[in-house]
C-alpha positions in Angstrom: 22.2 72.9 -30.5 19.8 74.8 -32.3 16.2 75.9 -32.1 14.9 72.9 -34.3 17.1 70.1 -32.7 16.4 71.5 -29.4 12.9 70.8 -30.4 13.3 67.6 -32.0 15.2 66.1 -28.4 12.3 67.4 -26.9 9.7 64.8 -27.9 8.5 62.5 -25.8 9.9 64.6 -22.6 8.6 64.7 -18.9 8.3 68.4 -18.8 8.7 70.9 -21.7 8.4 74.7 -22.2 7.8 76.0 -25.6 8.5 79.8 -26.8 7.8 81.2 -23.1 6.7 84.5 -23.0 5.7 86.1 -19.3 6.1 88.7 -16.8 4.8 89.9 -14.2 3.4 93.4 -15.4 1.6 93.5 -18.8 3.2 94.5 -21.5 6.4 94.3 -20.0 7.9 90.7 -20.7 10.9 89.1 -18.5 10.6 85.6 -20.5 10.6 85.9 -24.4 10.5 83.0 -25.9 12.5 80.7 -23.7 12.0 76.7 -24.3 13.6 73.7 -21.9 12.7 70.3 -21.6 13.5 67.7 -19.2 13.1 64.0 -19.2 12.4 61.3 -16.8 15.0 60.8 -14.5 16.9 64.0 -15.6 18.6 66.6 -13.8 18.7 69.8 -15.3 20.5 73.1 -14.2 19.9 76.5 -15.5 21.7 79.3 -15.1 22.7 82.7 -16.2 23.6 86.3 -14.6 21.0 88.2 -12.4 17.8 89.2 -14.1 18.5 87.1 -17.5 14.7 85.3 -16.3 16.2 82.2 -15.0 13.4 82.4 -11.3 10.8 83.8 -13.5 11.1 80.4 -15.6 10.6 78.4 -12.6 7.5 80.5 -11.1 5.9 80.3 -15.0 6.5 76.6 -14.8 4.5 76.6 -11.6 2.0 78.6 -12.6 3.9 81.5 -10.1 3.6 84.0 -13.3 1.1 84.6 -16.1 2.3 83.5 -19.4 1.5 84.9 -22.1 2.0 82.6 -25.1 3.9 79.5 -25.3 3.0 76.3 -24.0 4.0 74.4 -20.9 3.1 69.9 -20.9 3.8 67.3 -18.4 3.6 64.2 -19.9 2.1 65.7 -22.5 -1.2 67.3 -21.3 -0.9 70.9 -21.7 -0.3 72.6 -18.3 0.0 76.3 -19.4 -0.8 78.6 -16.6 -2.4 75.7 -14.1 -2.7 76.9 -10.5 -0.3 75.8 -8.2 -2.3 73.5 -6.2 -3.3 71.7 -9.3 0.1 71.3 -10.2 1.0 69.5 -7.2 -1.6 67.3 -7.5 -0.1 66.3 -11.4 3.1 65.4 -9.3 5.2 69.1 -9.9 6.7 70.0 -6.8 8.3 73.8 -6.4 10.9 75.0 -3.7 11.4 78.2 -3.9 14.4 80.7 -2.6 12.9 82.5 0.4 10.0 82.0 2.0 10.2 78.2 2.3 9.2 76.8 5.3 6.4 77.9 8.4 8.7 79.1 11.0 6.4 78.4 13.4 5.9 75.4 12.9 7.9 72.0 13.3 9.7 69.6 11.2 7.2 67.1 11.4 3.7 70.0 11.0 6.2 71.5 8.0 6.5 67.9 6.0 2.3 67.1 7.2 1.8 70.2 5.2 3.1 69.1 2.0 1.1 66.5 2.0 -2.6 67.9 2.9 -3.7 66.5 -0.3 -2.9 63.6 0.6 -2.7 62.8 4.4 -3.2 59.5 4.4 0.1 58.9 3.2 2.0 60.2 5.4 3.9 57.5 7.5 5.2 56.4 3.7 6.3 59.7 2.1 8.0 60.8 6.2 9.6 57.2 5.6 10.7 58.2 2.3 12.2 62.1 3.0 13.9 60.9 6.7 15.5 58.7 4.6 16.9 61.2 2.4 17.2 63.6 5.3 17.6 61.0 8.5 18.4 64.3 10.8 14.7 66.0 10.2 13.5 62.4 11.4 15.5 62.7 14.8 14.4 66.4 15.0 11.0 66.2 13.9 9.8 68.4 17.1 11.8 71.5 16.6 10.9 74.4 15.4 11.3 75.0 11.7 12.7 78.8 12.9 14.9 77.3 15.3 16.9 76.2 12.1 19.9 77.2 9.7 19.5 78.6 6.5 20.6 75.5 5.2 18.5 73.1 7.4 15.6 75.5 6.4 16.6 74.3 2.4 16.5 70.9 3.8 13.1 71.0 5.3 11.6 73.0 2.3 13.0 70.1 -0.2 11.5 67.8 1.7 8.4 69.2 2.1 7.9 69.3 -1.6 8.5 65.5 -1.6 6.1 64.5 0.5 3.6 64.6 -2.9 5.6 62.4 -4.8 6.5 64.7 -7.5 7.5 63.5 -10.6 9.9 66.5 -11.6 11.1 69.4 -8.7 11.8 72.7 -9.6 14.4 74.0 -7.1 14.8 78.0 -7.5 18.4 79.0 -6.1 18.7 76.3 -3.7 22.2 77.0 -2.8 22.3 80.8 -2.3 22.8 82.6 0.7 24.4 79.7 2.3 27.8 78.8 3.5 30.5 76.9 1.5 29.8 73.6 3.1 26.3 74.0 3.5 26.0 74.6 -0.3 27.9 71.8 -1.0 25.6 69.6 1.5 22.8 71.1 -0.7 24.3 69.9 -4.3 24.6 66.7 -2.8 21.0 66.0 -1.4 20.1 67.6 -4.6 21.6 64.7 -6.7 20.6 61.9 -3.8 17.3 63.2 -4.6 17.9 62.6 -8.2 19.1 59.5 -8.2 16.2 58.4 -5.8 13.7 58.7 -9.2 13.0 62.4 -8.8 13.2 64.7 -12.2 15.1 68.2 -11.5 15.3 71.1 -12.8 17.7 73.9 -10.6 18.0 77.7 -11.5 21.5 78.4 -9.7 24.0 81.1 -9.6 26.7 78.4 -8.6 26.7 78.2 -12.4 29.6 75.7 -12.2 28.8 73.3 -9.2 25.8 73.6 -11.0 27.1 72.4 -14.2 29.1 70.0 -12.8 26.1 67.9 -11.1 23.5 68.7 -14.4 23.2 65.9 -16.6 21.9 69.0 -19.0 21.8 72.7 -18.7 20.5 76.2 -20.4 22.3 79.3 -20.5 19.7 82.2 -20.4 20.4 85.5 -21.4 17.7 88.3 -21.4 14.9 86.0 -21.5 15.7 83.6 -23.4 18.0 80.6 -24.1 21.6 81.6 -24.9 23.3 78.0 -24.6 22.1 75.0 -23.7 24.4 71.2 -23.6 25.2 68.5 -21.3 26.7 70.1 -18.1 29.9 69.2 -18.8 29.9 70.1 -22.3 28.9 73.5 -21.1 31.3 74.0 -18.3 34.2 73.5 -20.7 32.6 75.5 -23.7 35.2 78.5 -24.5 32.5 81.4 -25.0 30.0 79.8 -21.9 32.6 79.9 -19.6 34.3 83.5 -21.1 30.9 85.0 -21.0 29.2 83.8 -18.0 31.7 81.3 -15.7 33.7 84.0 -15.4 31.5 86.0 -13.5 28.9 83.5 -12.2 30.6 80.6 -10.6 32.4 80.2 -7.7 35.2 77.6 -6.6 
């Protein structure tokens, strides 16, 4: 797909990202000129090898990184380089790869701070995430330190569900974790999905990934190298020559 039908499927999407240009010193641009859209009820993976601008993406959606020019809308309304907090509140959620959760804190004083905007709601939206996640329900007391890497990933997803986003942006959910947990992790990622939640993942898995997108982006040195329905992309001959290769895993 090129530029101009890339930008012609675009219309009318939930999120959209137009010529990004950003980094995070001036003058010295990590994004240039990337574009993505996703639409309601989409799940969108990107991926790419290290430093290609995939994270930066994410934190310029969230308004993480300054952008320079290009235009980010949600529904729309033009979101370019909203602060995060206002972001939330337009139903954009954010989970990103380190970092994720208060250690100190418990399950339940984790998931009550996603929702400080909004604490009325919080019997609904615990409802809602336990039921996604029943074991954070039956654990709520621990100690979000206490817990795995990949319970950790659980409790941040969560936690940036309890404001009813519209569309989650998931920065390397999978990495650092073992086999099976990253597997649990692709899975709760589509359950969440499928429960009315928009995604779009920057992974390294490129081909789990792929395999779980209903679309994805290649990016390549800031910018969008390939971009298809997952499957499309996991069996395209230069995609997987250039990047599968050396990105994806079993």
């Amino acid at each position: 797909m090129d530029r101009s039908e890339h930008l012609a499927a675009a219309q009318g999407a939930l999120l959209r990202a137009d010529d990004l240009v950003a980094g995070y010193l001036p003058g010295v641009n990590i994004l240039n000129g990337a574009d993505l859209y996703c639409r309601e009820g989409e799940l969108v993976g990107v991926i790419g090898p290290n430093g290609a601008g995939k994270s930066t993406l994410l934190k310029a959606l969230f308004g993480l990184v300054k952008i320079g020019s290009g235009t980010v809308t949600l529904r729309g309304e033009d979101i370019t380089n909203l602060k995060a907090n206002k972001l939330v509140a337009k139903g954009v959620g954010f989970v990103p790869q380190t970092n994720n959760v208060f250690p100190s804190l418990t399950i339940q004083e984790n998931l009550e701070m996603g929702l400080y905007q909004k604490p009325k709601r919080f019997k609904e939206r615990f409802d809602f995430v336990t039921s996604l996640f029943p074991t954070l329900g039956d654990r709520r007391n621990q100690r979000a330190g206490s817990l795995s890497g990949g319970e950790r990933q659980m409790v941040a997803m969560s936690r940036a569900l309890m404001m009813e986003p519209s569309v989650l942006l998931l920065d390397e959910p999978s990495a650092g974790l073992s086999p099976i947990m990253q597997d649990e992790v692709f899975i709760r990622t589509k359950q969440i999905n499928r429960a009315g939640v928009s995604i779009v993942m920057v992974e390294q898995n490129a081909r789990r990934c792929l395999q779980i997108a209903d679309r994805g982006y290649v990016m390549d040195q800031g910018r969008n190298a390939y971009t298809g329905t997952g499957q499309d992309l996991a069996n395209d001959p230069k995609v997987i020559e250039l990047y599968l290769g050396t990105l994806a895993t079993a």
